[in-house]
KOLMIKOL-684477 format. One record per residue (C-alpha): z, y, x; residue in one letter; residue number from 1. Coordinates in steps of 0.02 Angstrom, whole numbers. Last residue first. Layout:
<recs>
+--------+--------+--------+------+-----+
|     pz |     py |     px | rest |  nr |
+--------+--------+--------+------+-----+
|      Z |      Y |      X |    A | NUM |
...
+--------+--------+--------+------+-----+
</recs>
This chain:
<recs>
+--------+--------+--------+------+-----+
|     pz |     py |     px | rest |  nr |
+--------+--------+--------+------+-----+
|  -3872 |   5625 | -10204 |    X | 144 |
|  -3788 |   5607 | -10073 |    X | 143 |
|  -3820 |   5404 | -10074 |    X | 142 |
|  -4024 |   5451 | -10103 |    X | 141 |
|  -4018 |   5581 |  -9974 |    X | 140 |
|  -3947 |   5447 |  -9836 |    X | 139 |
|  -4068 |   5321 |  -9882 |    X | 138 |
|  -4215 |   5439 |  -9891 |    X | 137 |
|  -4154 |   5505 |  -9715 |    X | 136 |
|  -4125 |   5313 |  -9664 |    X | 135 |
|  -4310 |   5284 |  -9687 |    X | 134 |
|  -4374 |   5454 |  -9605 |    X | 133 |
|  -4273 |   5430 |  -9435 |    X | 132 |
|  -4347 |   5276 |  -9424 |    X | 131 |
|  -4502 |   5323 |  -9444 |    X | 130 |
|  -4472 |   5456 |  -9320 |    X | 129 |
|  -4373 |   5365 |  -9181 |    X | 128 |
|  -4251 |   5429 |  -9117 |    X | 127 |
|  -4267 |   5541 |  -8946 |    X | 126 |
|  -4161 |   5459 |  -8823 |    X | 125 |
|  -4059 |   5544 |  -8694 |    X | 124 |
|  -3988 |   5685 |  -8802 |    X | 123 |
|  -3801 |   5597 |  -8789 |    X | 122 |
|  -3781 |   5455 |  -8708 |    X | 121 |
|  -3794 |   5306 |  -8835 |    X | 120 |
|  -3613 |   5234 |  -8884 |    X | 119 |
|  -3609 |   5046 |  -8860 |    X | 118 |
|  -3646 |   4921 |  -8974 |    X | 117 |
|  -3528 |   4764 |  -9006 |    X | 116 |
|  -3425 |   4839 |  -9180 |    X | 115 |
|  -3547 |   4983 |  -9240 |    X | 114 |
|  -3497 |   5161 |  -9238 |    X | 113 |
|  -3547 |   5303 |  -9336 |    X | 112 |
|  -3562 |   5475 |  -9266 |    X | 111 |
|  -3532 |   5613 |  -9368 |    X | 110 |
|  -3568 |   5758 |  -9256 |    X | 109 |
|  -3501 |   5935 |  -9308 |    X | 108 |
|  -3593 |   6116 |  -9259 |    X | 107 |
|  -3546 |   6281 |  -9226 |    X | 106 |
|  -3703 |   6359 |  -9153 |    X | 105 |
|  -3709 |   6376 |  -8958 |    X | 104 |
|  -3815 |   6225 |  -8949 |    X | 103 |
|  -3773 |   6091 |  -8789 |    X | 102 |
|  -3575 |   6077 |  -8822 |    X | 101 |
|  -3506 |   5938 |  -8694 |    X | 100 |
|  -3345 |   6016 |  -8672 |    X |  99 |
|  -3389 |   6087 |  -8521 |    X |  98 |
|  -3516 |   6179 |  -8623 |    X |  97 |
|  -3410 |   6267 |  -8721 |    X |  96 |
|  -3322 |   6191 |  -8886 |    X |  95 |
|  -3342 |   6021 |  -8950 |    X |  94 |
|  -3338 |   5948 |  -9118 |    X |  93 |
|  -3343 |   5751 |  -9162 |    X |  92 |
|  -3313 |   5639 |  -9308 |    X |  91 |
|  -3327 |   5465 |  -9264 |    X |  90 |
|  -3362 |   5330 |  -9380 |    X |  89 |
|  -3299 |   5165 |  -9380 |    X |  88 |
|  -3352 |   4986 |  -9423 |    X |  87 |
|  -3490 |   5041 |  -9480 |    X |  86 |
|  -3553 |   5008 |  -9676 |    X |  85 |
|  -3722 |   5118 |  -9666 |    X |  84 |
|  -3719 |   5170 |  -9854 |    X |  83 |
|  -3545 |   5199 |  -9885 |    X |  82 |
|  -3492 |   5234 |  -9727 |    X |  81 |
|  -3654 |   5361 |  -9707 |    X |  80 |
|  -3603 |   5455 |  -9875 |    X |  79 |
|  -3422 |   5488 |  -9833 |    X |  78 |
|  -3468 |   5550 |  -9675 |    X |  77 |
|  -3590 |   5671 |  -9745 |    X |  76 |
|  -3441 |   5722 |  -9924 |    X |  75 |
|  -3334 |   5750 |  -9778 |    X |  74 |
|  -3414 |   5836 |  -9661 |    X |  73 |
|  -3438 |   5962 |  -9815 |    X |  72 |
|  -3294 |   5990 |  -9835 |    X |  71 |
|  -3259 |   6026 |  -9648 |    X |  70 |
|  -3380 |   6148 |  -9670 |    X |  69 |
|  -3344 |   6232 |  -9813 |    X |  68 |
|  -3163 |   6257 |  -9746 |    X |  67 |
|  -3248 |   6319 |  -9612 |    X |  66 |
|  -3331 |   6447 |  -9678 |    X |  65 |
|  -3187 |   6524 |  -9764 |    X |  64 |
|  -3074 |   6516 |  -9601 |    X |  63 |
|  -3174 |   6607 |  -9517 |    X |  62 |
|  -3275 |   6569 |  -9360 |    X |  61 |
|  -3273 |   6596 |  -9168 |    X |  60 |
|  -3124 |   6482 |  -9099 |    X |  59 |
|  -3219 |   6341 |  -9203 |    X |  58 |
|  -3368 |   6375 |  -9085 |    X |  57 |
|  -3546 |   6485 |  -9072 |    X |  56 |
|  -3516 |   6574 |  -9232 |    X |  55 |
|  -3641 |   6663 |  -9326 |    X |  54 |
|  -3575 |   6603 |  -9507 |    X |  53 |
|  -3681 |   6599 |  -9660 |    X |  52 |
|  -3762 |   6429 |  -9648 |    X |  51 |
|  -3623 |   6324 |  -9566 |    X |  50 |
|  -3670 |   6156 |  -9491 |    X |  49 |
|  -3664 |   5979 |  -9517 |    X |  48 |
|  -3748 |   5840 |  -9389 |    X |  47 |
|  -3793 |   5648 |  -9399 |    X |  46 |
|  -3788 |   5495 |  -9299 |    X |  45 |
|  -3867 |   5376 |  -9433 |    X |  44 |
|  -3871 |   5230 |  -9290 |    X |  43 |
|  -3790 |   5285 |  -9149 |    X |  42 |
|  -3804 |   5423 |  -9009 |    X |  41 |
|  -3945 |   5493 |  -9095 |    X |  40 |
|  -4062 |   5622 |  -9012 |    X |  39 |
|  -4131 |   5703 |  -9161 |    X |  38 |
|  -3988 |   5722 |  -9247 |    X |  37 |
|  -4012 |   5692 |  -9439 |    X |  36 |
|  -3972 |   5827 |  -9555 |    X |  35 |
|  -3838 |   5916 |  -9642 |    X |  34 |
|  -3836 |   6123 |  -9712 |    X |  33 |
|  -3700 |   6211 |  -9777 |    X |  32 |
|  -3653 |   6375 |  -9859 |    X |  31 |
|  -3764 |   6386 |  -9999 |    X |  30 |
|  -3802 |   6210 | -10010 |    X |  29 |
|  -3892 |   6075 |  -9902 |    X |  28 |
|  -3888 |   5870 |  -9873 |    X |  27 |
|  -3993 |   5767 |  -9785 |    X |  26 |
|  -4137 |   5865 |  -9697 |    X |  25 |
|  -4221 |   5775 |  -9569 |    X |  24 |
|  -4254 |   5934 |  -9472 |    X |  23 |
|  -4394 |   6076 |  -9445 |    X |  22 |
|  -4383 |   6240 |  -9352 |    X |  21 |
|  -4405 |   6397 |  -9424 |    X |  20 |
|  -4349 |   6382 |  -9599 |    X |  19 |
|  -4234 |   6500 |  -9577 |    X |  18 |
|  -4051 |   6360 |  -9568 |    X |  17 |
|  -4191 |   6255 |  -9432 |    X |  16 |
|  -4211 |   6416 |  -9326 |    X |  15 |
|  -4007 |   6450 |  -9333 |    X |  14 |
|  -3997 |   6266 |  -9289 |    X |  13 |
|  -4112 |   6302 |  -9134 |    X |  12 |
|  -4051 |   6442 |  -9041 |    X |  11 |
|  -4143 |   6595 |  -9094 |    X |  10 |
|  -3999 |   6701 |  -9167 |    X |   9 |
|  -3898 |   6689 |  -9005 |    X |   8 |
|  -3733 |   6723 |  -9024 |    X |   7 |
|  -3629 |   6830 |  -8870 |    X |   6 |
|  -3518 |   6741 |  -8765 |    X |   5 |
|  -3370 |   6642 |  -8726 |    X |   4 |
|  -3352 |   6466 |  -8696 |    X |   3 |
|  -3438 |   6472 |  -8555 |    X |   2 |
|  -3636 |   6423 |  -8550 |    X |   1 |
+--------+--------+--------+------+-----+
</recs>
């Protein structure tokens, strides 16, 4: 998809925001809503998104919602440092698909990084779900 085009209301994050489409919730509000990617790059790879804005990129949505956002990636990433202790984390938004955006639905990847492991491609690996469910309880717990 270009970088321009028309919102789709069924892709999946706006399924997952309805209730449509489950997720390993971690953190939600009015206006924002974190959970688990399913495909981790990294350990505790996880993803924010708006609630009440239909934008596909950060050239698409207002100021107001973003600054929720970005707040909100904040309080996430702040979270998985604490709890995870990475070396680094990696905060990450892309734009179009030649920019590596697969869901037309504004989106931002905290991605931690571990000194010696190597970043995972990208949708290649589905986690595991047990897994998946332990750090979410971690993860809640610390935003709690």
């Amino acid at each position: 998809m270009s970088l321009h085009g028309q919102y789709d209301a069924q892709n999946i994050f706006a399924k997952i925001i309805r209730g449509e489409a489950p997720c390993y919730k971690l953190y939600e509000d009015d206006d924002v809503l974190a959970f688990l990617d399913l495909f981790p790059q990294s350990y505790g790879h996880c993803l924010v998104i708006p609630k009440k804005a239909e934008a596909r990129n950060i050239l698409e949505i207002d100021d107001a919602n973003l600054a929720k956002l970005m707040a909100a990636v904040r309080k996430v990433a702040q979270a998985v440092v604490d709890e995870l202790q990475p070396a680094g984390v990696q905060v990450a938004q892309f734009n179009g698909a030649p920019a590596g955006q697969t869901v037309f639905h504004i989106h931002v990847h905290i991605v931690p990084r571990y000194d010696g492991e190597q970043l995972g491609i990208h949708a290649a690996k589905q986690g595991d779900a047990e897994a998946l469910k332990a750090l979410q309880a971690r993860l809640v717990k610390r935003l709690g």
